[in-house]
C-alpha positions as CSV (number, residue, x, y, z in Angstrom):
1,X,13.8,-33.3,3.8
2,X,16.6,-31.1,5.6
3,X,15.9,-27.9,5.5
4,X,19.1,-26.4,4.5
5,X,19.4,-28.6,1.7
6,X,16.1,-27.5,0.1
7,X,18.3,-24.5,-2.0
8,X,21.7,-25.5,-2.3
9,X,23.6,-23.4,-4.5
10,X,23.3,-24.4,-8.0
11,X,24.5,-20.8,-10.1
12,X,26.5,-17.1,-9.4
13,X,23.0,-15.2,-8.9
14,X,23.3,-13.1,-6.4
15,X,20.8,-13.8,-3.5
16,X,18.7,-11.1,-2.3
17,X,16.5,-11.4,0.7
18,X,13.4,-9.0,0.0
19,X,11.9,-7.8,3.7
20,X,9.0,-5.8,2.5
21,X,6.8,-4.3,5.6
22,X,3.3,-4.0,3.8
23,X,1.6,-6.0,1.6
24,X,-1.2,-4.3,0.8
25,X,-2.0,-2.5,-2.7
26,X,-0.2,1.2,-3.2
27,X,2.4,2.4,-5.1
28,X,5.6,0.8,-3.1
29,X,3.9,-2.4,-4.0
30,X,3.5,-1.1,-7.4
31,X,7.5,0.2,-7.4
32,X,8.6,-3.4,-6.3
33,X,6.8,-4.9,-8.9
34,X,8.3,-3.4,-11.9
35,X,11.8,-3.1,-9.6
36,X,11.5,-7.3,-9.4
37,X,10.3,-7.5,-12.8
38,X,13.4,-5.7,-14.5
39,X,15.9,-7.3,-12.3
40,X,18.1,-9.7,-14.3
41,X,16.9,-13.3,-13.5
42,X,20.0,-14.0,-14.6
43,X,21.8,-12.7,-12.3
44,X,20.0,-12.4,-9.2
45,X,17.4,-14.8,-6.8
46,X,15.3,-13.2,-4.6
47,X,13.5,-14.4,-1.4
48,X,10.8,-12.3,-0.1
49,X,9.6,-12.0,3.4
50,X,6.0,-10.2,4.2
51,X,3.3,-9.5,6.8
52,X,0.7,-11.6,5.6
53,X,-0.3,-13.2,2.6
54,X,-2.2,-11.1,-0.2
55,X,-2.3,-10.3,-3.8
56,X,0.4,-8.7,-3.5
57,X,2.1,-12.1,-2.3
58,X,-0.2,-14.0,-5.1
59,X,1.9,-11.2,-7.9
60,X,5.4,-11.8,-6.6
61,X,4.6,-15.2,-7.7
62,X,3.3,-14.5,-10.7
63,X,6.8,-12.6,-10.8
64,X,8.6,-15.9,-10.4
65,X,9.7,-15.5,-6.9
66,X,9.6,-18.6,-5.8
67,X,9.7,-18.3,-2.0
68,X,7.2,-16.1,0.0
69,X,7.7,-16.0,3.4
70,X,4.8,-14.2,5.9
71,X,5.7,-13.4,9.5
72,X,4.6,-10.3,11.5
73,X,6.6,-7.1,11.2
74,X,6.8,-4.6,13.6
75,X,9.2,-1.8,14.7
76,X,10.3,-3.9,17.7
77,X,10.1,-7.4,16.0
78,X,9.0,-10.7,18.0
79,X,11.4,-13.4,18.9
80,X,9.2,-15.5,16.1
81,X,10.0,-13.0,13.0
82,X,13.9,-12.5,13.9
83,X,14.1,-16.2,13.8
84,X,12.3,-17.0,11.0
85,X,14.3,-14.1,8.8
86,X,17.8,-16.0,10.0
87,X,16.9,-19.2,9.4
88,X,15.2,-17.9,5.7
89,X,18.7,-16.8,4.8
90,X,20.7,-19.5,6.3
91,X,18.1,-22.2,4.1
92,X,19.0,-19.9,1.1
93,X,21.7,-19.0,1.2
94,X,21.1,-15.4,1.1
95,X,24.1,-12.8,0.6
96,X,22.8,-9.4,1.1
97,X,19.0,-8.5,2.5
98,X,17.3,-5.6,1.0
99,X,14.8,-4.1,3.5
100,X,11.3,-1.6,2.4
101,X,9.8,0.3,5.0
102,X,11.8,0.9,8.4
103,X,10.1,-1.7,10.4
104,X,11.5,-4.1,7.8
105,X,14.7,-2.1,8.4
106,X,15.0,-2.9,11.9
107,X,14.1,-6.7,11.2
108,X,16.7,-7.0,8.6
109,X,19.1,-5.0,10.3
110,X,19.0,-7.6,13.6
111,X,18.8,-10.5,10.7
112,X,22.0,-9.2,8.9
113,X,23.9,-9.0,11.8
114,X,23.7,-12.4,13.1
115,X,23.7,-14.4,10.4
116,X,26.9,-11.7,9.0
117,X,25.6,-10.4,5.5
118,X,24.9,-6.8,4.6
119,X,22.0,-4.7,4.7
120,X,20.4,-2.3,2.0
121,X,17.5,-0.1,3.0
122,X,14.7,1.4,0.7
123,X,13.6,4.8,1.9
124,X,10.5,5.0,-0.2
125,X,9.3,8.4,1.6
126,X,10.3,12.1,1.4
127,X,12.1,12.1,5.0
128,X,14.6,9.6,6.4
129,X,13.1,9.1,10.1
130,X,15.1,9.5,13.5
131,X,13.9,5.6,13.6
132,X,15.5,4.6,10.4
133,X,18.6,6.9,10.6
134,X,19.2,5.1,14.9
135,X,18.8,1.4,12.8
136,X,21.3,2.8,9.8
137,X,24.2,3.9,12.0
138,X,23.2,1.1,14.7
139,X,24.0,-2.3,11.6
140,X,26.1,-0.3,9.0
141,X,23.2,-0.4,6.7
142,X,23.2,1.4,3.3
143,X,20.6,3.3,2.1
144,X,19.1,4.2,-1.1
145,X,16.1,7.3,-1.5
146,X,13.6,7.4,-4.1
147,X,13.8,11.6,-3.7
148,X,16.7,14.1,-3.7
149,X,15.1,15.5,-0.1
150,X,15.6,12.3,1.7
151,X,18.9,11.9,0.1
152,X,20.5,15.6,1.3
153,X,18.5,15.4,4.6
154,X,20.8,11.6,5.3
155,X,23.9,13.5,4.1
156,X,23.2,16.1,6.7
157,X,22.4,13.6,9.7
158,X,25.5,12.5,9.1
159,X,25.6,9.7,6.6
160,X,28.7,9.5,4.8
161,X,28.0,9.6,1.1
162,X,29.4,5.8,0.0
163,X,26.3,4.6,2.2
164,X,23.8,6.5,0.9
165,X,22.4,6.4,-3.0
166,X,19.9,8.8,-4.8
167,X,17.8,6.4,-7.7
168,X,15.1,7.5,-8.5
169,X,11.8,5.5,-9.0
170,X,10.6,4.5,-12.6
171,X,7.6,3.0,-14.4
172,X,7.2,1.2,-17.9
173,X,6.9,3.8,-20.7
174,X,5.5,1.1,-22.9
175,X,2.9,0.2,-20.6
176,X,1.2,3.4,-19.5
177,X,1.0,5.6,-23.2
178,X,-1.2,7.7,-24.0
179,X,-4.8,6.7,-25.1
180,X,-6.2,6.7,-28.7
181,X,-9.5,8.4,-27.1
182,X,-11.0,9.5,-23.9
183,X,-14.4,9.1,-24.7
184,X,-15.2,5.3,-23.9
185,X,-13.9,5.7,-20.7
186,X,-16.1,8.8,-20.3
187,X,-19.2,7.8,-21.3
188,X,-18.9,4.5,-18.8
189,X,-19.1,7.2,-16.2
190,X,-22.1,9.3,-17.9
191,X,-19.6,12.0,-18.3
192,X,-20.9,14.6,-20.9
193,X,-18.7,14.4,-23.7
194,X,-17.5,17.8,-23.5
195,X,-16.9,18.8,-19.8
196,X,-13.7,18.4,-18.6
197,X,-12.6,15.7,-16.0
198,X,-10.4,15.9,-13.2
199,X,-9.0,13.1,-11.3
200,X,-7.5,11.9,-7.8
201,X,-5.8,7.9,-8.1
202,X,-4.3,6.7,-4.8
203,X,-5.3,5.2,-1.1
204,X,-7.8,7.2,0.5
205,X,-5.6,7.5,3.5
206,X,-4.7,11.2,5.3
207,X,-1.3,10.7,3.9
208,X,-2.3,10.8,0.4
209,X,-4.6,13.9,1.2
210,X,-7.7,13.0,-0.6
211,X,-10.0,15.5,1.0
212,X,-7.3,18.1,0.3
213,X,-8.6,17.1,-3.7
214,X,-12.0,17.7,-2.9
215,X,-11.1,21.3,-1.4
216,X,-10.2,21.8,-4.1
217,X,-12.8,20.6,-6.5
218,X,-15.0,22.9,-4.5
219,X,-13.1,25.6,-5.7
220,X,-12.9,24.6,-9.3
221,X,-17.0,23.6,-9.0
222,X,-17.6,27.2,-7.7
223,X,-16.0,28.5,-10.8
224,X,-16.7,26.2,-13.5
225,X,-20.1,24.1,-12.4
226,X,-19.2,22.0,-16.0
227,X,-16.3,20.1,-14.2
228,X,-16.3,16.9,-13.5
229,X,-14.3,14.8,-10.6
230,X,-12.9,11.3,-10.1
231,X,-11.3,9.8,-7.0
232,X,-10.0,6.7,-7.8
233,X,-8.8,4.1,-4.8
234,X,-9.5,2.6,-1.4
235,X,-9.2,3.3,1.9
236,X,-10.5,4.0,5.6
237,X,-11.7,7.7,4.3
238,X,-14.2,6.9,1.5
239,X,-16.7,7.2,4.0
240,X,-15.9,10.3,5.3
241,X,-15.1,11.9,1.4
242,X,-18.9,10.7,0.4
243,X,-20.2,12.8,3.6
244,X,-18.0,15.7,2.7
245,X,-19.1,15.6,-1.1
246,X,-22.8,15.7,-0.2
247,X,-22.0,18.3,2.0
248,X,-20.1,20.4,-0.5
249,X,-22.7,19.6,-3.0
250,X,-20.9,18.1,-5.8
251,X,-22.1,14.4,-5.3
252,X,-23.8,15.0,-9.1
253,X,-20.1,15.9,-10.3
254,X,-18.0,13.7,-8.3
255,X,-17.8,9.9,-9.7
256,X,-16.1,7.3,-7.0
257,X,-14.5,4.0,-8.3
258,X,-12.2,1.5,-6.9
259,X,-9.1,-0.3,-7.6
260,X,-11.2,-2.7,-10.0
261,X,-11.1,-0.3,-12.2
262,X,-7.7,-0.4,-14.4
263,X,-5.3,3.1,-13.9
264,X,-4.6,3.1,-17.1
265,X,-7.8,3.8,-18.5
266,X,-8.1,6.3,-15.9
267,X,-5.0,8.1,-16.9
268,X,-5.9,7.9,-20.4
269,X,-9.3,9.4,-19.7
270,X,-8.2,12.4,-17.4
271,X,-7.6,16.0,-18.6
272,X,-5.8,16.4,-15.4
273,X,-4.0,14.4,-12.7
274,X,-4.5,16.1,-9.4
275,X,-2.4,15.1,-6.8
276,X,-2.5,16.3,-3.3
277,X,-0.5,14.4,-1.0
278,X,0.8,15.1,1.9
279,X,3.7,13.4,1.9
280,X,5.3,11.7,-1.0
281,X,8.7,10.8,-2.3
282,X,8.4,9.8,-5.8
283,X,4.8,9.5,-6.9
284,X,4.3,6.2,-9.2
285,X,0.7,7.8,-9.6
286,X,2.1,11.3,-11.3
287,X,4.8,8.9,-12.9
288,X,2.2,6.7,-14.9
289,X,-0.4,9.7,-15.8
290,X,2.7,11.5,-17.0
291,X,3.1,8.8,-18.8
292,X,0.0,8.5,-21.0
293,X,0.5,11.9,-21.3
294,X,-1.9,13.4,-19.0
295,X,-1.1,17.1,-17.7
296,X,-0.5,16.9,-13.9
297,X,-1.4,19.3,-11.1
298,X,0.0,19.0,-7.3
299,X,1.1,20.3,-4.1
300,X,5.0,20.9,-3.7
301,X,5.5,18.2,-1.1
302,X,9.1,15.9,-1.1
303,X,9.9,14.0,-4.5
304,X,6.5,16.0,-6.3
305,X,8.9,19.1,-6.5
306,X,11.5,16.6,-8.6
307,X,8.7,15.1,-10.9
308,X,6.8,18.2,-11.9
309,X,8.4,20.7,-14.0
310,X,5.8,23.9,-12.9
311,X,4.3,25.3,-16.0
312,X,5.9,22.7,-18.6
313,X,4.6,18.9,-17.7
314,X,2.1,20.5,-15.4
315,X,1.3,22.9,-12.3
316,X,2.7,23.1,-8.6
317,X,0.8,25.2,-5.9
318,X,2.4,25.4,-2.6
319,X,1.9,22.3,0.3
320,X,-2.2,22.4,1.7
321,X,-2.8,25.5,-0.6
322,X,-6.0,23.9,-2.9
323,X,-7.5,27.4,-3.6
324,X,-3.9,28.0,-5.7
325,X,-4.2,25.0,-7.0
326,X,-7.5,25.5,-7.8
327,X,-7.0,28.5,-9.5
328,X,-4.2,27.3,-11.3
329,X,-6.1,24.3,-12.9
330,X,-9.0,26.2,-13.7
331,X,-6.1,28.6,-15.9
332,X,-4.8,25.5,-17.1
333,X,-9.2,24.6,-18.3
334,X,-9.0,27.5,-20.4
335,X,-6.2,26.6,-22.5
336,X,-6.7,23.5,-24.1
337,X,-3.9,23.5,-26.9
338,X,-1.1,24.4,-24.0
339,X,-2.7,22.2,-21.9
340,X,-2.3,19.3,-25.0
341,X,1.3,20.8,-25.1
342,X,1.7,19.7,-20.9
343,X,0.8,16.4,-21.9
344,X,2.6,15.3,-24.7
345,X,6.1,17.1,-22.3
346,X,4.9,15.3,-19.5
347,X,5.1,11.7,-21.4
348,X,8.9,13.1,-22.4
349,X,9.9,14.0,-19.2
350,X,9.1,10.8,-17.9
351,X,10.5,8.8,-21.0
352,X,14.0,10.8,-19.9
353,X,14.6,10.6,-16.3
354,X,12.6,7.7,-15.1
355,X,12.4,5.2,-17.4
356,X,12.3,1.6,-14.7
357,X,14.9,-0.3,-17.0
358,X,17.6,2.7,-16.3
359,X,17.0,2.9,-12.4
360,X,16.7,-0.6,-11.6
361,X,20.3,-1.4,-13.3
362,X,21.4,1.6,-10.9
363,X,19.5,-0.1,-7.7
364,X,21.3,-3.7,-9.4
365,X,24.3,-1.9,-9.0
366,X,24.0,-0.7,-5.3
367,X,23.1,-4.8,-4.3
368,X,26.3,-6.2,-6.4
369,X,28.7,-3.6,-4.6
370,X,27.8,-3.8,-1.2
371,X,27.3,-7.4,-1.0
372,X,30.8,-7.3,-2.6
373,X,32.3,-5.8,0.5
374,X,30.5,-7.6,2.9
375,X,30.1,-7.7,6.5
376,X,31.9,-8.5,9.6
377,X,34.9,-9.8,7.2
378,X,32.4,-11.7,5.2
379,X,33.4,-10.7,1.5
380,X,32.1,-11.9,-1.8
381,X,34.0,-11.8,-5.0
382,X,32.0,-10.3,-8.1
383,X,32.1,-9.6,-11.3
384,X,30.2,-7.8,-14.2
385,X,28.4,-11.3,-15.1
386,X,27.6,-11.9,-11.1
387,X,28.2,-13.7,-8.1
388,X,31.6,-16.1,-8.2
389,X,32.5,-17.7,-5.5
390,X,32.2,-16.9,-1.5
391,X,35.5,-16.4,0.7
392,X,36.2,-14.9,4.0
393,X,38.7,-12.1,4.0
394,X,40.1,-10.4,6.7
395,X,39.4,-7.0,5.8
396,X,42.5,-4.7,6.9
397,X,40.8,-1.9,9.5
């Protein structure tokens, strides 16, 4: 079989090379998920390139995407993984390539450039990096932030504004709703049925500062001894939080569980959503517990300041302070029918400005446009229902 025969063009989707950099479980994984799932299969193909294979590369199939690529990527990419990313999009055909992370950045970035087709970069955190921003300029690559702090902070390194996009991240409303009762979930944990619960969902990585949570469940435990904890994920500090729970003394309070465990029920078992990251552009975590309606409490850090409206869908204490925050969730403990009124404002909020469907017909958008102008006098010619036809344009400088 020839290889470049194996995808000949057969419709006017638009063909999007995916180059995602991880593909482990978090919430970018999470965000491409629902951003693949709401794209119009209609109107687009995608091609995805990863690190290794996974279940995150086992769900983009489930997705549909019929082509998985793996090759190592790195911030200064092999010989191997450059060629393998041209030759992907010469076998498909690809028109633009759509990079996650800014080691993908760099790999699609060298990609688009020889093989002539434009670049689109993801910045999924709260900063655009002095690496990613060097790549951007360096290709002519667009880029679209998930947080209005990355997107001022490109406009001020210089960026002109028609390369850079603020779309925010969204989740399914009709997936994560609220739950009819707390109690099952509860009682699987041996819970009493009336002391309150407080939970941490995310990686147990420095990044998403779990042991800044349990700083401040030792505030909260000092102060109310009827509280208690959840930390919900994986990662190379679950270790380390076990040592620092038995030496904080709240290991009888403090229930540990693991991605087996469904998020939803988690969020629809919580009183509260603590989240204490260190850095973070748009949280998918406070997105889905806002969601079922579940009162959120956080540290002001990038995209958190966006999500949480302070005293209305929840609480905001300032970055690394977890006494504040403590002592603001402990308030929050001692008013049940305003904290009931957080809930059911947080669900709202969500429902309003980032509903998935909405922000991935923006992101749609972004792809159609710039692979319409093309690159290096490579132009396509679109329209409302898609891709057309592919000409070569001199494009008057």
């Amino acid at each position: 079989m020839q290889l470049n025969n194996i995808t000949s063009r057969t419709d006017d989707r638009l063909r999007v090379l995916e180059i995602i950099g991880t593909a482990a479980k978090g919430g970018m994984e999470n965000y491409l998920k629902n951003f693949f799932t709401h794209l119009p299969a209609n109107q687009f193909q995608l091609i995805c390139i990863c690190p290794c294979e996974s279940p995150f590369t086992a769900a983009l199939r489930e997705l549909g995407v019929q082509h998985v690529y793996v090759t190592p990527i790195a911030d200064d990419p092999s010989w191997r993984s450059i060629q393998l990313a041209v030759e992907v999009c010469r076998i498909h055909e690809v028109d633009i390539l759509h990079a996650h992370m800014p080691k993908s950045h760099v790999l699609a970035g060298i990609a688009g450039c020889l093989v002539h087709k434009p670049v689109v970069a993801t910045v999924h955190g709260m900063h655009v990096t002095a690496h990613e921003l060097g790549v951007t300029r360096a290709v002519g690559s667009h880029l679209i932030t998930n947080c209005q702090e990355a997107y001022i902070q490109a406009l001020a390194m210089g960026l002109p504004s028609e390369r850079v996009a603020h779309i925010r991240n969204g989740i399914d409303t009709n997936l994560f709703t609220p739950g009819e009762s707390k109690q099952a979930f509860r009682k699987s944990l041996k819970v009493p049925e009336r002391s309150p619960l407080l939970g941490f969902v995310g990686r147990l990585e420095e990044e998403k500062g779990p042991d800044l949570f349990l700083q401040a469940a030792e505030y909260i435990h000092y102060k109310r001894p009827d509280v208690h904890f959840l930390i919900a994920g994986e990662g190379s500090m679950k270790k380390q939080l076990k040592k620092l729970c038995m030496q904080m003394r709240l290991q009888e309070h403090m229930h540990f569980v693991g991605w087996s465990t469904e998020t939803l029920q988690v969020y629809q078992g919580l009183d509260i959503l603590v989240h204490t990251s260190r850095s973070d552009g748009t949280s998918l975590v406070l997105l889905e517990a806002m969601s079922c309606g579940c009162p959120v409490a956080g540290l002001a850090v990038g995209g958190v300041r966006e999500i949480i409206e302070n005293e209305s869908t929840g609480t905001l204490a300032e970055a690394g302070d977890c006494q504040e925050l403590g002592k603001q969730i402990i308030k929050l403990l001692e008013e049940p029918v305003a904290l009931q009124a957080m809930g059911a404002a947080a669900r709202l909020r969500v429902q309003n400005h980032f509903n998935v469907e909405t922000n991935t017909r923006r992101a749609a958008e972004i792809l159609r446009d710039v692979a319409s102008k093309g690159m290096n006098r490579q132009q396509l010619v679109i329209n409302s229902s898609g891709l057309q036809e592919m000409s070569v344009k001199k494009i008057k400088r």
